[in-house]
C-alpha positions in Angstrom: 8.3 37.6 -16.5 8.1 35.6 -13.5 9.6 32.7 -12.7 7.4 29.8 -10.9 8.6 29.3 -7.2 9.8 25.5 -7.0 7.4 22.9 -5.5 8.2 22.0 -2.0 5.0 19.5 -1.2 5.9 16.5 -2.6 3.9 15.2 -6.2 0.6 12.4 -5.7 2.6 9.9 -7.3 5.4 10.5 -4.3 3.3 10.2 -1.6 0.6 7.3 -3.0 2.8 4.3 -3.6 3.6 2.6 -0.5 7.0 2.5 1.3 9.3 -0.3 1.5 8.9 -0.9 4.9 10.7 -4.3 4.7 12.1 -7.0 2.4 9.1 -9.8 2.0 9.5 -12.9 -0.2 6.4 -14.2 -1.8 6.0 -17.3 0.2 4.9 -14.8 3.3 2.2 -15.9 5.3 -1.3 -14.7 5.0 -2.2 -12.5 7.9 -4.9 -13.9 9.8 -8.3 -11.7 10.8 -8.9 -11.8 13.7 -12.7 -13.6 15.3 -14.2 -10.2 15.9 -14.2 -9.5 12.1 -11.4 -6.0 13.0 -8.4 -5.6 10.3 -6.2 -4.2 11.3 -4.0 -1.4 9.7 -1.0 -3.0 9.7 -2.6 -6.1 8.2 -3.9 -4.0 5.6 -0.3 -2.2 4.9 1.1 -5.5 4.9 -1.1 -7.0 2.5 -1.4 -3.8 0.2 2.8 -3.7 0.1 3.2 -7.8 -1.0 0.3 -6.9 -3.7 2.0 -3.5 -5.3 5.6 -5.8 -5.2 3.8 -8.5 -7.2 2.7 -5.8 -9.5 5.9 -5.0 -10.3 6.0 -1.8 -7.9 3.8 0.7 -10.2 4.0 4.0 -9.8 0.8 5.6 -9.3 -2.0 5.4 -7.0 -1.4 3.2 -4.4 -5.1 3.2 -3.0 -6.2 0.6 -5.2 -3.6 -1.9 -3.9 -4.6 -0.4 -0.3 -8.5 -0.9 -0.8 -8.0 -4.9 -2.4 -6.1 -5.5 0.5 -8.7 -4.5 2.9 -11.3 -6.1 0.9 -9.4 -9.1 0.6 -9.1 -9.3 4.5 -12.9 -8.5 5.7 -13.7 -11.2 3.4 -11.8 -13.7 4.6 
């Protein structure tokens, strides 16, 4: 019988949580959007990161943190 070769992509829940790009304390302040209504990526990164933390860092999808922080920001 044949053995399964090993995986050597990494798994969904691997690449979908965001990375700790920094240490951020909660007091942070909000990024601001700028006139011409454009968020930008980093914004949103930003945004999405302090919003898994308070989450208790879930792992998991982290599109959904990724998509209420761009909502979150075109709204504003």
């Amino acid at each position: 019988m044949a053995r399964k070769p090993k995986a050597t992509t990494p798994t969904l829940e691997e690449t979908s949580t965001p990375s700790p790009r920094r240490t951020t304390t909660r007091n942070t302040p909000q990024p601001e959007t700028p006139m011409n209504g454009f968020v930008g990526e980093e914004e949103i990164r930003d945004l999405a990161y302090r919003k898994w933390e308070e989450a208790g860092c879930p792992t998991g999808d982290g599109m959904a943190f990724w998509l209420a922080a761009e909502q979150e920001l075109r709204s504003r």
